[in-house]
C-alpha positions in Angstrom: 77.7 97.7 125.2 76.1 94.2 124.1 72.8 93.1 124.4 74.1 90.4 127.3 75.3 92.9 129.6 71.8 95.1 129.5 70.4 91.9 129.8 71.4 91.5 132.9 70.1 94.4 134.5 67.0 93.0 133.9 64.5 94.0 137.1 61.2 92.6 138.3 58.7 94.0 140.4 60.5 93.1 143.2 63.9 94.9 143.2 65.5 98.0 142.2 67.6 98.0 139.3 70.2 100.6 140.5 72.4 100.4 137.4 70.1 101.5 135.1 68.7 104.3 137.2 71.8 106.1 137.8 72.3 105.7 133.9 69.6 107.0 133.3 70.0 109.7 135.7 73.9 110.3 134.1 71.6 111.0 130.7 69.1 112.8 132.2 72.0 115.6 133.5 73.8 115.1 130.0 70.1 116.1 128.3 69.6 118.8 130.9 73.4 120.2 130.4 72.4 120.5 127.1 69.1 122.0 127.2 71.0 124.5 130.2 73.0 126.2 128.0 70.3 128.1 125.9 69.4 130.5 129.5 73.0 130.4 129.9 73.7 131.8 126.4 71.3 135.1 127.5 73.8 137.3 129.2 76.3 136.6 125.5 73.8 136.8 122.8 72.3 139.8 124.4 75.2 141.8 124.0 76.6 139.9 120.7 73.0 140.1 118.9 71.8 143.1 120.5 68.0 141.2 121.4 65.8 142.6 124.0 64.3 140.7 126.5 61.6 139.5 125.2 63.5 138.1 122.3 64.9 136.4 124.8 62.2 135.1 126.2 60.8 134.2 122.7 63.9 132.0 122.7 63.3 130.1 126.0 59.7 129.7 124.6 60.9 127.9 121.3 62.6 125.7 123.5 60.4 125.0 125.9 56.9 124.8 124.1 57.5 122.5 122.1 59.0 120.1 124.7 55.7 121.0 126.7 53.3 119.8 123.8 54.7 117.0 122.8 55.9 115.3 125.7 52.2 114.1 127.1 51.8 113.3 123.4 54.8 111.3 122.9 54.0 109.2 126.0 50.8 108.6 125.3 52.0 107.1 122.0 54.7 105.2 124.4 52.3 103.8 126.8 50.1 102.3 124.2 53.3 100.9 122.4 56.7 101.5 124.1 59.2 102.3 121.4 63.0 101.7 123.7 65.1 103.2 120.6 63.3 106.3 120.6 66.2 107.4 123.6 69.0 107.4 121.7 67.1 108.6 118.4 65.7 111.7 120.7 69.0 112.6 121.6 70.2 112.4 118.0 67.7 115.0 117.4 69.2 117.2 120.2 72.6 117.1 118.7 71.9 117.9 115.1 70.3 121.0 117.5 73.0 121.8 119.3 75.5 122.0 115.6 73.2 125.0 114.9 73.1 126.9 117.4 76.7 127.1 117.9 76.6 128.2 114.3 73.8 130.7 113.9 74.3 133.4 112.0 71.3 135.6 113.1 68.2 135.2 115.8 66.1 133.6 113.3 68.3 130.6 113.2 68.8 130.3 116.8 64.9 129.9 117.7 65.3 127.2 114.5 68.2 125.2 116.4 66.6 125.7 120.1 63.3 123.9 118.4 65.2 120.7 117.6 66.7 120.6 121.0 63.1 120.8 122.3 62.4 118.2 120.1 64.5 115.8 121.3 64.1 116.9 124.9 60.2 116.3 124.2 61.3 112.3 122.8 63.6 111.8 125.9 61.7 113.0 129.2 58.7 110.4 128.9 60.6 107.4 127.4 63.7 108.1 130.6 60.6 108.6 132.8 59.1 105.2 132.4 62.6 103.5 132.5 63.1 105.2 135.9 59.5 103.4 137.0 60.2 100.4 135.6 63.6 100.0 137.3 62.5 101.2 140.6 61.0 97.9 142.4 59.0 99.1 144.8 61.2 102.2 145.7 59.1 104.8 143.0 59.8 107.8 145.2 63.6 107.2 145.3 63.8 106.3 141.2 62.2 109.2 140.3 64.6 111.1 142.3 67.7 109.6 141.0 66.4 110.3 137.5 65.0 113.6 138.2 68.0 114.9 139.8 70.0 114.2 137.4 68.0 116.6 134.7 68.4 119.2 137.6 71.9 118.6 138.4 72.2 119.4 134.3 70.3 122.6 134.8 72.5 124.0 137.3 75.8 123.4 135.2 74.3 126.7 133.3 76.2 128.8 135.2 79.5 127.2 135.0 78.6 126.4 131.6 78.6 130.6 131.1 81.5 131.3 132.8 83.9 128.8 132.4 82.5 128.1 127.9 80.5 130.7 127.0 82.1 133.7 128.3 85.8 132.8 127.2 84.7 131.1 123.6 80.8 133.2 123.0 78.0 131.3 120.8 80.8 128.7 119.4 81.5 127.2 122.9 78.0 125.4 122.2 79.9 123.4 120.0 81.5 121.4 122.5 79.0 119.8 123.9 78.4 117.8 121.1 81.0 115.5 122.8 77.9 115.4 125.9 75.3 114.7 122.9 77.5 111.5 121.7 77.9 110.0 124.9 74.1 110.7 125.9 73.7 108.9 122.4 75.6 105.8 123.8 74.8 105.6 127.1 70.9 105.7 125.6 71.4 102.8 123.1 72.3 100.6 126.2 69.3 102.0 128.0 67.4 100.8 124.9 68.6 97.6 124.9 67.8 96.5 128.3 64.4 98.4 127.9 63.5 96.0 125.0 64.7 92.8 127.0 62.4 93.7 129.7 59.6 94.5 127.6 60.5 91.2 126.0 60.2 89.7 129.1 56.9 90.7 129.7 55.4 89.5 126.9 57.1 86.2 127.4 55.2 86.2 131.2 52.0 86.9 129.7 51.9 84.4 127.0 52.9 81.6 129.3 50.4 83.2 132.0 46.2 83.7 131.7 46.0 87.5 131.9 42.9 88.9 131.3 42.7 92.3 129.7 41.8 94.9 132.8 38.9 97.1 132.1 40.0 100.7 131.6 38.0 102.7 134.4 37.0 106.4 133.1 38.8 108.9 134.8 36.3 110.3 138.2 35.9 114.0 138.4 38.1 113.9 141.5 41.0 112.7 140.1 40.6 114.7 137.7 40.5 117.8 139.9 43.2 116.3 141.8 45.0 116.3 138.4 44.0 119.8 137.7 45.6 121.0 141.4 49.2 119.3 140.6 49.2 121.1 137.3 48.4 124.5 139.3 51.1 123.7 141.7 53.8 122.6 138.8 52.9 126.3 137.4 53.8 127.9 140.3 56.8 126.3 140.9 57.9 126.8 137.0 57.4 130.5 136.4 59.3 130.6 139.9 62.0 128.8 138.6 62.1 130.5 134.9 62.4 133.8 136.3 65.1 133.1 138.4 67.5 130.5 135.7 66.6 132.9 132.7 66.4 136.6 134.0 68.4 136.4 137.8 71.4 136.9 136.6 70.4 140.2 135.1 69.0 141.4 138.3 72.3 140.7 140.7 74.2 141.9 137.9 72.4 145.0 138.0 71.6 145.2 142.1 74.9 144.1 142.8 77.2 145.8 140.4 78.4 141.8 140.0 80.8 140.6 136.7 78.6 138.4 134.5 80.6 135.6 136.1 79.9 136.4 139.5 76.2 136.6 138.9 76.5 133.0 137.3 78.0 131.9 140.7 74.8 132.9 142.5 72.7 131.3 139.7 74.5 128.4 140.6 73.7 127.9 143.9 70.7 128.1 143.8 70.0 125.5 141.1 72.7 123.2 142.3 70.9 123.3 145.9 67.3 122.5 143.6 69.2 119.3 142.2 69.8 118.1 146.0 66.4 119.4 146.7 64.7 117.0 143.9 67.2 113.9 145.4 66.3 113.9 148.8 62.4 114.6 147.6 61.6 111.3 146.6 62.8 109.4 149.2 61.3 111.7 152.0 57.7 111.5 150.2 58.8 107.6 150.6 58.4 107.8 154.0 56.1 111.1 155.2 53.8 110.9 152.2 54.0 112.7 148.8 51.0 115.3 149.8 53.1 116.3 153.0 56.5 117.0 151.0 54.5 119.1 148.0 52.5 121.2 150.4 55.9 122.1 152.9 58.2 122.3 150.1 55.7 125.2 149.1 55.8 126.8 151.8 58.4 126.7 153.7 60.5 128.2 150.6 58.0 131.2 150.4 59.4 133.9 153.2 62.4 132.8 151.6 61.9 133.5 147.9 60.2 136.8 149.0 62.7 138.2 151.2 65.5 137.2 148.1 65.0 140.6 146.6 65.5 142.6 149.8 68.6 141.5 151.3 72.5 142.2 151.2 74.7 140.2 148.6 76.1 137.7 151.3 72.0 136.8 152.5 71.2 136.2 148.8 73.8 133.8 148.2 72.4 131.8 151.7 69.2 132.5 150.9 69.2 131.5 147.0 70.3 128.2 148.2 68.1 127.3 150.6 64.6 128.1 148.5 66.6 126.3 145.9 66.7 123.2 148.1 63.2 123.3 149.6 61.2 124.4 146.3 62.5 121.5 144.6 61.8 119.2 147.1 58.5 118.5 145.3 59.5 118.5 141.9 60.2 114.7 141.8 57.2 113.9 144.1 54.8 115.7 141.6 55.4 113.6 138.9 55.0 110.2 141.1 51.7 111.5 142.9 50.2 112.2 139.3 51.6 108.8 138.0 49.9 107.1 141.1 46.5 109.2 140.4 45.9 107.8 136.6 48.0 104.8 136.9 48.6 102.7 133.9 49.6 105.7 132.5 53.3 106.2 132.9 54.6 107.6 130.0 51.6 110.1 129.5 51.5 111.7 133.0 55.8 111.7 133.2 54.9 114.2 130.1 52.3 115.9 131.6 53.5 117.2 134.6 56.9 117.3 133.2 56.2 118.9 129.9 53.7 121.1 131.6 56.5 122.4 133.1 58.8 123.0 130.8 55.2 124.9 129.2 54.7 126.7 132.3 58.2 128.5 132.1 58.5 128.9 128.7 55.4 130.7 128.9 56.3 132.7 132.3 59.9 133.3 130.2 57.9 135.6 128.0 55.5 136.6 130.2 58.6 137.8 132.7 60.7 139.0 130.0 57.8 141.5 128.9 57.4 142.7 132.8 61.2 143.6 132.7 60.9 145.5 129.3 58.0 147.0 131.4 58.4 147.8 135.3 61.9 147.0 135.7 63.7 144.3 136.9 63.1 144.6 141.0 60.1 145.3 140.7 59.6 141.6 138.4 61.8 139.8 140.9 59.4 141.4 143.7 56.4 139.9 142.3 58.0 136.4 141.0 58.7 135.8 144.7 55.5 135.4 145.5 54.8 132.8 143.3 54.9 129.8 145.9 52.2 131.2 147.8 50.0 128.7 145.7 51.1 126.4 147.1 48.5 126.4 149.7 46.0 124.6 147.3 48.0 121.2 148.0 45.7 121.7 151.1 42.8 120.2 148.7 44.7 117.4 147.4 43.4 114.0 148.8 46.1 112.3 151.0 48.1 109.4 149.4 45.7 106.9 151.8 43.0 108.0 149.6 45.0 108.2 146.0 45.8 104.1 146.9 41.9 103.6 147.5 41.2 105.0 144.6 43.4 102.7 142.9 42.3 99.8 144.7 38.3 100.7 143.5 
């Protein structure tokens, strides 16, 4: 792909630059896919390796912590000098990652070839981030769920991932997405391209222009409270969704004497109904405001992810679908409302609330994994169910009239 064609998917503030979001979004699922198939390996290295729980959860933790540290990091680098061909390098990363875990001998080197894949997860999530903002016009809500849903739409291929790779060909079906690395790899180096003409672009606007450098305001207590309340509300929502990607399966196969395959199936409808849940997030919080889709995308999915536990086979399946859809509703909205709170500061909050996610469950991985080891499965599910009950804080949040004064100030 030459540097003409990206060229001309050059956008301006004024219009949305569809192309390049769904590309973006294609990557994003291709990343995800990726980064999906470590949970989905559990059910195969726990019989093959013989790890406990918690071993398991150690794993999701390698993958995830280091995702979760350096993501703020990495766009805070980003914001104060945009680096486009970090995209396809990041990737790179993930599929040198990806060779060794299909190939690990032991545990050891597993947790060595999930850390690489964090890595690169870490150099893609802010970088695809701020492409999504910077292609979305004035549609931010909408770009960040085109983008977002496409990491979640990758996430919910673990199931099928399980039972259609994993189970048939065990640890070495890794291998073949290596063919998803390459193509991300491709896809990306486009991406980068029109990236750098646009920041090219920029700097071409400014030096014909008089731009005066803007005064960086500190940061008020409130916003930074405000700040303080998403990152509650992203916890929540993350050891929710940990428990139920990296340990559900266990439990249905267990409650519901289910085949590991049929226990994916579940698994799957509940994060494939999350990916539609994350679309349609953004461009509701478009129109009914970002505080309003957080705080009932909390709630409304709590009677639901606490009756989960309690009900019949056939009510799970409806009912894993529907808190699926609802809780992720806000996932998406969370990272624009904290974008739109420290603005100027794209690339750093994408990894904040983002990577504080991917933090928030790998710690709840281990966290959960220990409870199993410890009071059972149910009794683990029981409790994780409560989980969105935090949501009530969003109750303190100021409104997105206020967030905009603030701005304005």
């Amino acid at each position: 792909m030459s540097q003409a064609i990206a060229a001309k998917a050059y956008t301006t503030k004024g219009n949305t630059s569809y192309r390049i979001l769904f590309i973006i979004g294609l990557c994003h699922l291709l990343n995800d896919a990726i980064q999906a198939i470590i949970p989905a390996m559990f059910p195969i290295l726990e019989k093959s390796m013989g790890l406990t729980f918690t071993q398991l959860g150690i794993i999701a933790f390698a993958l995830n912590i280091v995702s979760s540290l350096l993501q703020p990091v990495i766009g805070n680098m980003t914001d104060k000098k945009p680096f486009p061909f970090a995209l396809p390098i990041g990737l790179s990363i993930t599929l040198l990652g990806i060779i060794g875990l299909a190939f690990a001998p032991k545990y050891e080197w597993i947790v060595v070839s999930v850390l690489f894949i964090g890595l690169g997860s870490a150099i893609f999530h802010p970088e695809g981030s701020r492409v999504a903002y910077m292609a979305a016009g004035p549609r931010r809500g909408l770009a960040q769920s085109i983008y977002q849903v496409g990491g979640n739409a990758g996430q919910s291929l673990a199931p099928l991932i399980t039972a259609l790779i994993l189970v048939p060909f065990g640890q070495m079906g890794a291998a073949w997405f290596t063919i998803a690395a390459f193509i991300a790899v491709c896809l990306l180096t486009y991406i980068a391209i029109w990236y750098a003409k646009n920041l090219q672009n920029e700097r071409q606007k400014k030096s014909k222009g008089n731009y005066a450098k803007k005064e960086v305001k500190p940061i008020s207590k409130a916003v930074k409270f405000s700040l303080l309340l998403v990152l509650i509300l992203i916890f929540a929502r993350s050891w929710y969704v940990s428990g139920m990607t990296n340990f559900y399966a266990f439990y249905a196969i267990e409650k519901y004497d289910f085949s590991i395959s049929q226990a994916q199936l579940y698994l799957f409808t509940f994060l494939v109904f999350g990916a539609l849940g994350t679309f349609f997030g953004g461009p509701l919080a478009d129109r009914f405001g970002k505080k309003n889709i957080i705080f009932l995308s909390m709630m409304l999915s709590l009677p639901l992810s606490i009756l989960i536990p309690f009900v019949p086979s056939a009510f799970a399946f409806i009912l894993l679908g529907l808190t699926g859809f609802i809780l992720m509703l806000s996932f998406s909205v969370t990272v624009v409302y904290a974008q739109e709170l420290i603005p100027g500061k794209i690339g750093m909050m994408s990894g904040l609330t983002v990577g504080f996610a991917f933090g928030m469950g790998a710690i709840g991985s281990i966290a959960l994994g220990y409870l199993i080891d410890g009071i059972g499965l149910t009794a683990t599910m029981i409790l994780t169910g409560l989980l969105p009950v935090i949501g009530l804080i969003t109750l303190f949040l100021p409104s997105d009239k206020t967030v905009t004064e603030w701005n304005r100030n």
